[in-house]
C-alpha positions as CSV (number, residue, x, y, z in Angstrom):
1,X,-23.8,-24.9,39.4
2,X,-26.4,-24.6,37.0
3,X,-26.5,-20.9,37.0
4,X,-22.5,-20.9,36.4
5,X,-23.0,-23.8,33.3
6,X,-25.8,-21.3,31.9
7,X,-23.0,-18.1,32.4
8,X,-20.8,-20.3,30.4
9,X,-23.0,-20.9,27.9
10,X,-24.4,-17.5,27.2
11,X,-21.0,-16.8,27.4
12,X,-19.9,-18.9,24.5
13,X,-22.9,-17.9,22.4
14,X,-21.9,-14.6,22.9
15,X,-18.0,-15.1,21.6
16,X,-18.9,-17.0,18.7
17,X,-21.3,-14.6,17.4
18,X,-19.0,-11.7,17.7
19,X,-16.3,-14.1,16.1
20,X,-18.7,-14.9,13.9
21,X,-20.0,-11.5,12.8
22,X,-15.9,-10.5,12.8
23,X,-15.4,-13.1,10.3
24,X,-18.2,-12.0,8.1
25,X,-17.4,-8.4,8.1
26,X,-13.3,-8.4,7.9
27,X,-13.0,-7.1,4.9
28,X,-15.1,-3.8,5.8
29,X,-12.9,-3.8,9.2
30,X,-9.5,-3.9,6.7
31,X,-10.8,-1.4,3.8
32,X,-12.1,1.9,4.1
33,X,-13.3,3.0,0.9
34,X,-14.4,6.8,0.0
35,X,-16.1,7.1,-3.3
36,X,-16.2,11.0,-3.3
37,X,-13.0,12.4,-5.6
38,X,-12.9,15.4,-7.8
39,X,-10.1,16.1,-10.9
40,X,-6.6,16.3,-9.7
41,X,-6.3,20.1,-10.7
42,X,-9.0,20.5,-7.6
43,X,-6.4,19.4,-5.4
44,X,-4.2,21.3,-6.9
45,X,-2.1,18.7,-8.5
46,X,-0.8,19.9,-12.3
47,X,0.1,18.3,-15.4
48,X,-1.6,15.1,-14.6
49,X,-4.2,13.3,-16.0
50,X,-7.5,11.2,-14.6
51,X,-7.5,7.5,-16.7
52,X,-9.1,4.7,-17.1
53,X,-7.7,1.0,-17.2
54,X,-9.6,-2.0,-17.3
55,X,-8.0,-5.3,-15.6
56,X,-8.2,-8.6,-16.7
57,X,-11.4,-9.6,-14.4
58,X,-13.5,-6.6,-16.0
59,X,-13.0,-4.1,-13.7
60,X,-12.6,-0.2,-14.4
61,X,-10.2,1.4,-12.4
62,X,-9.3,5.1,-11.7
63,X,-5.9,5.9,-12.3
64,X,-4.0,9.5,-12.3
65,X,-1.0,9.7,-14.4
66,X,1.6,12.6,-14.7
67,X,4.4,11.3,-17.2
68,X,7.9,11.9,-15.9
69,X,10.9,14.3,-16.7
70,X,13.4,13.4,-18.9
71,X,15.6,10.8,-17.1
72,X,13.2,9.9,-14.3
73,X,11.5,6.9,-13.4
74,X,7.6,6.3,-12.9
75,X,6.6,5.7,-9.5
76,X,3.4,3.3,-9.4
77,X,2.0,4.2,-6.1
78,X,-0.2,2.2,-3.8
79,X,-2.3,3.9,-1.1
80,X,-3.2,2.6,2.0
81,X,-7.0,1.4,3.6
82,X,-9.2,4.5,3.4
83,X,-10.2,7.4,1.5
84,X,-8.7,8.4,-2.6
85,X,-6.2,9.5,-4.6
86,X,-6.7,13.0,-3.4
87,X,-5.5,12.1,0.4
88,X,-1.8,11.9,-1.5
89,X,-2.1,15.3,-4.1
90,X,0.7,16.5,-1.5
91,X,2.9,13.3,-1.7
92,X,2.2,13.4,-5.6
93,X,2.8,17.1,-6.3
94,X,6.1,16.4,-3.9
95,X,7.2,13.7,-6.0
96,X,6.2,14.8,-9.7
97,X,8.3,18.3,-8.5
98,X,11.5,16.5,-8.5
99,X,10.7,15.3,-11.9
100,X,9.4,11.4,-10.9
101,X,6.6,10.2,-13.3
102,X,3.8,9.4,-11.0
103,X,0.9,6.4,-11.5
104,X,-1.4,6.7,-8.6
105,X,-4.2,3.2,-8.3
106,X,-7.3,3.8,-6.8
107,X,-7.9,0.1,-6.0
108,X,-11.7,-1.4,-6.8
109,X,-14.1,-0.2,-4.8
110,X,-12.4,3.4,-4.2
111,X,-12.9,6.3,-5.9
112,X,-14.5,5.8,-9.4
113,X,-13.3,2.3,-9.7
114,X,-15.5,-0.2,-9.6
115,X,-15.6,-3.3,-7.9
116,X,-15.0,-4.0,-3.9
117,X,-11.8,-4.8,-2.1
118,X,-9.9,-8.1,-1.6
119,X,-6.5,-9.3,-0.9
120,X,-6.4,-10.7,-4.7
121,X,-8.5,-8.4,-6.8
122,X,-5.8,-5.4,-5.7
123,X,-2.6,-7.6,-6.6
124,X,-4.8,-7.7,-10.4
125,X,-5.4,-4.4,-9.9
126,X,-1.7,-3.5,-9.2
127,X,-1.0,-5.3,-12.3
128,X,-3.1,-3.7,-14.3
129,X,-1.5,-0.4,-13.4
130,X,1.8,-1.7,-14.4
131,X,0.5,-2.7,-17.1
132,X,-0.9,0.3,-18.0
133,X,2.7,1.7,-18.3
134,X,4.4,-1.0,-19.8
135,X,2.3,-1.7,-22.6
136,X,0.1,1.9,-22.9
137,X,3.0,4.2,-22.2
138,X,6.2,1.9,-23.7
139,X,7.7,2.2,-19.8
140,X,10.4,-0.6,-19.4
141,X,9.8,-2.2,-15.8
142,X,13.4,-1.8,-15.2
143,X,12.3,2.2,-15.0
144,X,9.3,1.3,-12.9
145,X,9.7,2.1,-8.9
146,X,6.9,0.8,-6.1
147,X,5.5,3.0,-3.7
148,X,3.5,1.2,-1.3
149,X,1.8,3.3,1.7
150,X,0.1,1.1,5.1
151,X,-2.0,-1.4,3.1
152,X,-0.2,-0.8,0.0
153,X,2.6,-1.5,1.3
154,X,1.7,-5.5,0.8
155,X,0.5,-4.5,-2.2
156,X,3.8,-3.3,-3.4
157,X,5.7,-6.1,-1.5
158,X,4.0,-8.6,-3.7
159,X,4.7,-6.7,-7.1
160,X,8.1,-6.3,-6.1
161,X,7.8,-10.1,-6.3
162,X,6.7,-10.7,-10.0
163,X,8.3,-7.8,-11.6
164,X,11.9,-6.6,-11.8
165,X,11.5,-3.7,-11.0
166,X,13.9,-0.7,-10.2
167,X,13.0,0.0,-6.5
168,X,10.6,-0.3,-4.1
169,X,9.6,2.1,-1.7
170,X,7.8,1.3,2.1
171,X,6.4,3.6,3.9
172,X,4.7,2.1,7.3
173,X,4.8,-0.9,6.5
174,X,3.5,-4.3,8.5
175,X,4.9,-7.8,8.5
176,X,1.6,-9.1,7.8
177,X,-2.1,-7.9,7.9
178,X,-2.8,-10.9,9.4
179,X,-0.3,-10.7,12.2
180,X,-1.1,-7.4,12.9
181,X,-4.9,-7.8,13.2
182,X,-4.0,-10.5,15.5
183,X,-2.7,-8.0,18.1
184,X,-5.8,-6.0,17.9
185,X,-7.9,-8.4,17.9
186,X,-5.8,-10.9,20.6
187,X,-9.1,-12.5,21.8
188,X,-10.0,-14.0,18.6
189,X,-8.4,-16.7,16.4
190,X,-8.0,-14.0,13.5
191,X,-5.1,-16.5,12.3
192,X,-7.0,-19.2,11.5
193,X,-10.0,-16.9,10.2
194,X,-8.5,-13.8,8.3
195,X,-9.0,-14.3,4.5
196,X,-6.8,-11.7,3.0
197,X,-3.1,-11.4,4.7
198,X,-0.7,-9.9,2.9
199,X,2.2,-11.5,4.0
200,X,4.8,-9.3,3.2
201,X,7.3,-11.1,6.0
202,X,7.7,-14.5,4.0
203,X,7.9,-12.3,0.8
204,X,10.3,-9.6,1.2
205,X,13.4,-11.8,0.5
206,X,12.8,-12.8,-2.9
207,X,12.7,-9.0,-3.9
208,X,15.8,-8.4,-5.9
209,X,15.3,-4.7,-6.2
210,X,16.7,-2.1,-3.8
211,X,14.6,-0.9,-1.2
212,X,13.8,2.3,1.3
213,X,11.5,1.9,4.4
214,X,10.2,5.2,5.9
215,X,8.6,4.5,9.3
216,X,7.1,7.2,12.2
217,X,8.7,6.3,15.7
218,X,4.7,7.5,16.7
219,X,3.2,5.3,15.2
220,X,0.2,3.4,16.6
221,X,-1.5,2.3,14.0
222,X,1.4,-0.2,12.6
223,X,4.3,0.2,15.0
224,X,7.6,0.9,13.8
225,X,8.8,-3.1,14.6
226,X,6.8,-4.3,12.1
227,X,9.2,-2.4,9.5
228,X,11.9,-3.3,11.6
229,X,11.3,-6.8,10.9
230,X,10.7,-6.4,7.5
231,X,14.2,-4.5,7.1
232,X,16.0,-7.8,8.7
233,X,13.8,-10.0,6.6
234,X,15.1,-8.7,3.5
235,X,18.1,-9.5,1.0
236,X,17.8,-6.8,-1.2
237,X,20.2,-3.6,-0.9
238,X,18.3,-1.7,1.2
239,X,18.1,1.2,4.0
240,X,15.2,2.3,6.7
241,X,14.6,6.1,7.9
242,X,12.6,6.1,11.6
243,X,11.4,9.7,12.2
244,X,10.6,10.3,15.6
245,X,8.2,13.1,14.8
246,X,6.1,11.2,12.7
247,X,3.2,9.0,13.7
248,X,1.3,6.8,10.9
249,X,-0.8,9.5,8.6
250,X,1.7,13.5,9.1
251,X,4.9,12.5,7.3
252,X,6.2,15.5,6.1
253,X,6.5,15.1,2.0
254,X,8.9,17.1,1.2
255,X,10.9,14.9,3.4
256,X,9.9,12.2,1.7
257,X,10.4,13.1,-1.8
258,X,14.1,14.1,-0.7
259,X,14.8,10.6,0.7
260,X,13.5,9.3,-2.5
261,X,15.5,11.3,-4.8
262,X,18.4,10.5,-3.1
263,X,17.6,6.8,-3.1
264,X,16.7,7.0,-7.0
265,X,20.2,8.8,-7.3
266,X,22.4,6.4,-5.6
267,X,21.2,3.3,-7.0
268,X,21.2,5.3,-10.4
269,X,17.3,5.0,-11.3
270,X,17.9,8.4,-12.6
271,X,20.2,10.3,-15.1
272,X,19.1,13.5,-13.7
């Protein structure tokens, strides 16, 4: 018995320092930061240009800009947990091709931007970038469209909340972070000990403009359910594309950039 009471013990010791140590860590389990970027025109992206913006809180943040063709909408778009602004040149250089303006954040903490990562400091950081085109570029909102990517995707969600916007696009998006850590992580509370949730699921109905989902039928990472869920969640006019050849990093962008061209188009956010 007492050998069994001192298993149990160790035992506990044992889960409450890795919940513990989870609980300190989280947010370098959620972000991914790289810090490593070169100009756009190394990745072979044209016509754009690397800015600065500062947000209210004091932080610099990286920003590339390309301005849009004459009777296009600006695409603000939010990338997911890890690495730059370089990881999307083909997504960019797909989407500025079809004449979209293009705003890509680097969020604190990646890139050149300063700062580190939390649920809060990128929803200022979002707005800064909005506000970058709003008030520094004269861009109505109404000719604004959100592109949020994995973690973005909250991001975007939240935006799509405050501003009226013209669109917003998903691509793999999640209910919640929170939720979905929770099925990682099933043998610890992560519910009652996850700081920064991005609850998209108890959001997504108040967003009055129309919206496109893209989801990979692959993917692992955030399984195509969560967008699923999303897509029955919201009120907004809206459609969902599931490719089954995609998982949750290869989507193909000139597939992409076609889906959004034609969503831009019927919901006439473009003239062109």
């Amino acid at each position: 018995m007492r050998r069994m009471l001192t298993l149990i013990s160790t035992l506990i010791v044992l889960y409450a320092a890795v919940a513990g140590g989870m609980f300190a860590f989280q947010r370098h389990l959620i972000y991914h930061p790289e810090n490593h970027v070169e100009a756009p025109e190394h990745y072979g992206l044209t016509g754009f240009e690397d800015v600065r913006a500062t947000t209210p809180d004091n932080v610099l943040l990286q920003l590339w800009y390309h301005p849009a063709a004459k009777g296009f909408p600006t695409i603000v778009y939010y990338h997911g947990n890890a690495a730059t602004l370089a990881n999307r040149a083909g997504i960019f250089a797909a989407l500025t091709e079809k004449g979209f303006g293009l705003l890509g954040l680097s969020y604190r903490g990646y890139a050149k931007s300063q700062g580190s990562p939390t649920e809060q400091g990128l929803y200022i950081d979002a707005r800064t970038a909005i506000a970058f085109l709003t008030e520094g570029k004269h861009i109505p909102i109404n000719n604004i469209i959100l592109f949020g990517e994995s973690l973005g995707t909250g991001v975007a969600v939240q935006m799509a909340t405050e501003y009226d916007v013209a669109g917003l696009i998903l691509q793999a998006a999640y209910t919640s972070v929170a939720s979905r850590a929770a099925e990682i992580y099933f043998y610890i509370p992560v519910q009652l000990l996850i700081q920064d949730r991005f609850d998209s699921i108890n959001k997504i109905a108040r967003v009055k403009a129309p919206i496109i989902m893209f989801h990979g039928e692959l993917d692992t990472t955030i399984p195509p359910a969560n967008s699923r869920a999303l897509m029955a969640a919201a009120t907004a006019p809206k459609e969902a594309f599931f490719f089954p050849q995609f998982s949750h990093n290869d989507f193909d962008s000139g597939i992409i950039s076609a889906h959004v061209l034609d969503f831009a188009r019927k919901y006439n956010l473009t003239t062109q």
